[in-house]
Residue frames relative to the residue before (quaternion, step in Angstrom):
aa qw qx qy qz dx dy dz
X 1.0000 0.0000 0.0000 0.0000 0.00 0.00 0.00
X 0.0419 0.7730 -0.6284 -0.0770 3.84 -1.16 0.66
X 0.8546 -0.2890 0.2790 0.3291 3.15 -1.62 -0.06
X 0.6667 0.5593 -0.3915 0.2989 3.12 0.90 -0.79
X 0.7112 0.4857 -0.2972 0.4121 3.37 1.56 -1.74
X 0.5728 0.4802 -0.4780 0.4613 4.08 1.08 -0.59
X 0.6775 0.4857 -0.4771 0.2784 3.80 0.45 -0.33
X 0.7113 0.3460 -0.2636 0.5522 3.49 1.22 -1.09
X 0.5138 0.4231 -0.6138 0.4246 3.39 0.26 1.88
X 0.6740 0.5007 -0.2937 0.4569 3.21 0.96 -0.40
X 0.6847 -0.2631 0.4904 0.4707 3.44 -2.17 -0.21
X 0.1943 -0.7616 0.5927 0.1758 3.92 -0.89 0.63
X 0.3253 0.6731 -0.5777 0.3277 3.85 1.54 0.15
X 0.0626 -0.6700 0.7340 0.0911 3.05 -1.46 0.52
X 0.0050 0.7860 -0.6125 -0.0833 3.62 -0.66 0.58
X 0.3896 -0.6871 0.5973 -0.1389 2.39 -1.80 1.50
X 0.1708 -0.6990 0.6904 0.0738 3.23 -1.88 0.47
X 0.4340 -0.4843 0.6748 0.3488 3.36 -1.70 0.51
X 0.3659 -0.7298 0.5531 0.1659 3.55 -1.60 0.46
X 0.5862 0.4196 -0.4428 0.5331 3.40 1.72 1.01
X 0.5060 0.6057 -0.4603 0.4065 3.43 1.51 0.53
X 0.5690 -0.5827 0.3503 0.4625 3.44 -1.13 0.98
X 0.5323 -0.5484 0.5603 0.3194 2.90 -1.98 -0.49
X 0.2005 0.5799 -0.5898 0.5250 3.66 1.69 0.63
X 0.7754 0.4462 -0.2452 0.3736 3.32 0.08 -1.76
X 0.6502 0.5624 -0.3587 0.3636 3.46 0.38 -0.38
X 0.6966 0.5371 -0.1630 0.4469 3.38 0.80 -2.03
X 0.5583 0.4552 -0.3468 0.6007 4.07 1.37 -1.03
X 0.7460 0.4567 -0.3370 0.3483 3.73 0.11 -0.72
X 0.6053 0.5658 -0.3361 0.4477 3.42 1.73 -0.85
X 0.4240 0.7795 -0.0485 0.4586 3.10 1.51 -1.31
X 0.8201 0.3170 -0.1526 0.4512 3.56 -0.13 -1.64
X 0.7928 0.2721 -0.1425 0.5265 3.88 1.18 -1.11
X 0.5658 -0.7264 0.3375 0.1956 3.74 0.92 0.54
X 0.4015 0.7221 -0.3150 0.4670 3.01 1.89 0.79
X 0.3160 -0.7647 0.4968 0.2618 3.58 -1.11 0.64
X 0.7910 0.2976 -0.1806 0.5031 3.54 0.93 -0.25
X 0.1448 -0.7608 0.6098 0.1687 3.90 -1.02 0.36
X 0.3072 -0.6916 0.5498 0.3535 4.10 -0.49 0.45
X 0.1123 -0.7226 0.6408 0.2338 3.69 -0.22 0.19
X 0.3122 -0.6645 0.6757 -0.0670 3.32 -1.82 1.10
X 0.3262 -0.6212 0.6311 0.3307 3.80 -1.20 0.35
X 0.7492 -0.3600 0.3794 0.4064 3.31 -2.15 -0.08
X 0.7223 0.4023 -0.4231 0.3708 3.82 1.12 0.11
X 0.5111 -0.6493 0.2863 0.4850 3.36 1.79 0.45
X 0.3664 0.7357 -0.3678 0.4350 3.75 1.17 0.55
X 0.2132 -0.7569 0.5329 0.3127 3.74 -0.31 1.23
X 0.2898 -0.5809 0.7418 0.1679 2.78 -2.16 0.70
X 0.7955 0.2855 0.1243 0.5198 3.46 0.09 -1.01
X 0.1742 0.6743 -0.6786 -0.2332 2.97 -2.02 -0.79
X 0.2584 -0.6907 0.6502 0.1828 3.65 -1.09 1.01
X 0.3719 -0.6193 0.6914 -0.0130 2.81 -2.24 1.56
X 0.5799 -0.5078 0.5449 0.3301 3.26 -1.14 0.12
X 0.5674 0.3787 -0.3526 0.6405 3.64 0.97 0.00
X 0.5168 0.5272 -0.5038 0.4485 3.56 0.21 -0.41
X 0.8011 0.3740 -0.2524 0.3933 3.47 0.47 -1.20
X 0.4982 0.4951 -0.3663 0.6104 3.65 0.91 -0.76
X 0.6505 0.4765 -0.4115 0.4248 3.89 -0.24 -0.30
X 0.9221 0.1124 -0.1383 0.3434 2.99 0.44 -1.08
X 0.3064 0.6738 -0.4134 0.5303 3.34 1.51 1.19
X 0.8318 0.3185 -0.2455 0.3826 2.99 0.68 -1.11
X 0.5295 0.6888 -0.2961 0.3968 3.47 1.31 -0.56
X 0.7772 -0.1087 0.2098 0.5832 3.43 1.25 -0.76
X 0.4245 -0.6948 0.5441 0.2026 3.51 0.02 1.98
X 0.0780 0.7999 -0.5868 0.0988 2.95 -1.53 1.25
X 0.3192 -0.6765 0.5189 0.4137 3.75 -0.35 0.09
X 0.4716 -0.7852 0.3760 0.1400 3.32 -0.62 1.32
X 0.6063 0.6258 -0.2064 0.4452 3.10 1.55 -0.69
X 0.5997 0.3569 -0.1665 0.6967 3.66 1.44 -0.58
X 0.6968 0.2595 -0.4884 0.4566 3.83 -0.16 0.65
X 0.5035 -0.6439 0.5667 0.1036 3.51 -1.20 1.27
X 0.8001 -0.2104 0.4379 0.3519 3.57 -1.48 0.81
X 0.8398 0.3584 -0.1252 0.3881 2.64 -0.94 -1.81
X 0.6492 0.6032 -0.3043 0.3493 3.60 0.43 -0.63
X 0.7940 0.2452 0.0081 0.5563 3.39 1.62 -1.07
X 0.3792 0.7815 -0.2386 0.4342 3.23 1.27 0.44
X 0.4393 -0.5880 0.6354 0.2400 3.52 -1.21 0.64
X 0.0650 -0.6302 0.6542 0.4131 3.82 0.01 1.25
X 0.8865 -0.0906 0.3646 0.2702 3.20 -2.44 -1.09
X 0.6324 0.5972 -0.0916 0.4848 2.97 0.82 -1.86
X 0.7325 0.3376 -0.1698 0.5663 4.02 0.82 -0.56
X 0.7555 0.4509 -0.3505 0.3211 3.66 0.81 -0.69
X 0.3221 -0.7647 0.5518 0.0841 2.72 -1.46 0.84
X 0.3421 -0.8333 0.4338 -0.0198 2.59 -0.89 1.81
X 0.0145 0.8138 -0.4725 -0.3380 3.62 -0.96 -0.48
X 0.6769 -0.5262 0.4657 0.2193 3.72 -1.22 -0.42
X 0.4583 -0.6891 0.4363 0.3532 3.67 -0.05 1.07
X 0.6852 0.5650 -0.2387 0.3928 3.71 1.11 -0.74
X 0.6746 0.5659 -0.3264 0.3437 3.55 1.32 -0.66
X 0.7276 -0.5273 0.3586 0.2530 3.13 -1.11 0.75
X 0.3878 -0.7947 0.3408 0.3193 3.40 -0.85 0.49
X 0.4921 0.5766 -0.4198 0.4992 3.12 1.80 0.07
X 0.6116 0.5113 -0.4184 0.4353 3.52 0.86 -0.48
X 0.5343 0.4604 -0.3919 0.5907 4.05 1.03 -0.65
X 0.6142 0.4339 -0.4953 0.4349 4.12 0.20 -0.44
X 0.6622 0.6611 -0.2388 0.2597 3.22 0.41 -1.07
X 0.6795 0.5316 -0.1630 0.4787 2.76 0.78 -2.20
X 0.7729 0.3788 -0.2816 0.4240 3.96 0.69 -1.80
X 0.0883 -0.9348 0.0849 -0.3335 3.45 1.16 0.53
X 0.8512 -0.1050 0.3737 0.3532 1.70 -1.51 -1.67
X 0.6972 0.3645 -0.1620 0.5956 3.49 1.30 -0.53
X 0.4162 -0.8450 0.3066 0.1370 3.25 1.41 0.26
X 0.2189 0.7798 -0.3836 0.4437 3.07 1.73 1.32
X 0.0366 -0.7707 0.6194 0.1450 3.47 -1.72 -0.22
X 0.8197 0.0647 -0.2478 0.5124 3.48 1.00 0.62
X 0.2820 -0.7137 0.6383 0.0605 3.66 -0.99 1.59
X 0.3841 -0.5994 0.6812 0.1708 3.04 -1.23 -0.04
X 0.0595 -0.8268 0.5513 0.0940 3.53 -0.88 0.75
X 0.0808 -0.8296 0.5501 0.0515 3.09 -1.07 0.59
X 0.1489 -0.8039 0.5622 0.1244 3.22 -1.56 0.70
X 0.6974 0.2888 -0.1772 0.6316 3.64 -0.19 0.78
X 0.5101 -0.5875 0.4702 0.4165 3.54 0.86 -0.73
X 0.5402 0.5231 -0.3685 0.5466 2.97 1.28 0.46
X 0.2976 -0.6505 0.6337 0.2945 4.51 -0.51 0.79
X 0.1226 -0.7206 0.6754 -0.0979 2.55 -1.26 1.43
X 0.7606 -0.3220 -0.0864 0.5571 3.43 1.30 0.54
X 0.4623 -0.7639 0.4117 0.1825 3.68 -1.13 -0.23
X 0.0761 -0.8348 0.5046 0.2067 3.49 0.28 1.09
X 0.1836 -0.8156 0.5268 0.1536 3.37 -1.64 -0.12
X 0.6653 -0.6336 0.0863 0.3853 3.26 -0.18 0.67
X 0.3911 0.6612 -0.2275 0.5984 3.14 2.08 -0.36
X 0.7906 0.4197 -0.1895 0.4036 3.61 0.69 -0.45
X 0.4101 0.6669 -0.3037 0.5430 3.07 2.22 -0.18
X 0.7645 0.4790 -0.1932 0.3856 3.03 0.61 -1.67
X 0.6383 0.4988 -0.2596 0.5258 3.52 0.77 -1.08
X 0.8586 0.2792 -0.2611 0.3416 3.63 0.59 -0.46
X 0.3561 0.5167 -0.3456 0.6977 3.18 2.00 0.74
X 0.7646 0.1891 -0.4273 0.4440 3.58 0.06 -0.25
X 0.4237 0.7081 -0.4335 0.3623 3.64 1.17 0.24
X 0.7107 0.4229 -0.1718 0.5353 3.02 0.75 -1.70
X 0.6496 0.3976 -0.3345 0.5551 3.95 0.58 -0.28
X 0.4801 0.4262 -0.5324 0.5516 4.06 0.74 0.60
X 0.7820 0.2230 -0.3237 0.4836 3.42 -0.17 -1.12
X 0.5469 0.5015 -0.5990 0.3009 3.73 0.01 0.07
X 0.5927 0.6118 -0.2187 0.4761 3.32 1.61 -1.49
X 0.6492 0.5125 -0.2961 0.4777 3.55 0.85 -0.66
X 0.5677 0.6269 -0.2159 0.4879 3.64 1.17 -1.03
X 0.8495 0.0451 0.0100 0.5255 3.13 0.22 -0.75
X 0.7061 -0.6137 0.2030 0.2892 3.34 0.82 1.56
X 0.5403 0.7306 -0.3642 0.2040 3.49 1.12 -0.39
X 0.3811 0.7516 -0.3423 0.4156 3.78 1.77 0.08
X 0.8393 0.2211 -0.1378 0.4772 3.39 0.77 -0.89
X 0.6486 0.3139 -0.3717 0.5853 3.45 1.12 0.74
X 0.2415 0.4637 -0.6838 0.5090 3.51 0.66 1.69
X 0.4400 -0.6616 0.4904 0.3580 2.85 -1.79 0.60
X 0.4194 -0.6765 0.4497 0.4052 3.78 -0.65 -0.12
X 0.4330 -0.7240 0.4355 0.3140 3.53 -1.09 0.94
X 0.3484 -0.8234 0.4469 -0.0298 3.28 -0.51 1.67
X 0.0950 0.8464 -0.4991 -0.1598 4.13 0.88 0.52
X 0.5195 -0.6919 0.4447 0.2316 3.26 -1.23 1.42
């Protein structure tokens, strides 16, 4: 299994930020779509970066700040650090990788161009997918037991 087939099950939206927009803006946008992670992009629409919800907790807590006056860019994963991956890579190679680097959302890209953004939540959900319908295949659904609360 790769990236490509867990992407063309999902929402393909990627959202995005500019990386001179605040981090007010950012945290409401994390916030508004129920998302942990935003790729950030310049004014030519080119990633730079990408901000996590850790990104932001990190750099709150390290040193009280008015969130509204510190920029993207400021709290961000620049380019140069993110890890990225490849519609082609394996999904054991995305377990690994988030990991091992202790991450939960890559960006993928095809051509060099992001073509979407998995998270580690989306791994799981699309592994425990693929392990229903095997379960479903080969009858194994209706001889689980069933969770019975006392």
């Amino acid at each position: 299994m790769n990236l490509k087939q867990l992407l063309d099950q999902k929402d393909p939206t990627v959202f995005s930020i500019e990386e001179n927009s605040s981090l007010c803006e950012c945290i409401k946008l994390l916030n508004d779509k129920n998302i942990g992670a935003l790729v950030v992009v310049n004014r030519q629409n080119k990633i730079c970066g990408i901000v996590t919800e850790r990104d932001v907790l990190r750099l709150t807590y390290s040193s009280p700040v008015n969130v509204c006056s510190v920029l993207v860019k400021d709290a961000m994963t620049a380019r140069d650090k993110l890890v990225t991956a490849e519609e082609t890579d394996s999904l054991t190679q995305i377990m690994e990788t988030m990991t091992a680097k202790r991450i939960r959302h890559i960006p993928v890209l095809k051509d060099g161009e992001i073509c979407g953004i998995v998270s580690i939540g989306d791994v799981v959900k699309f592994l425990l997918g693929m392990l229903m319908d095997e379960n479903k295949e080969y009858g194994l659904i209706a001889r689980l037991p069933r969770n019975n609360p006392s």
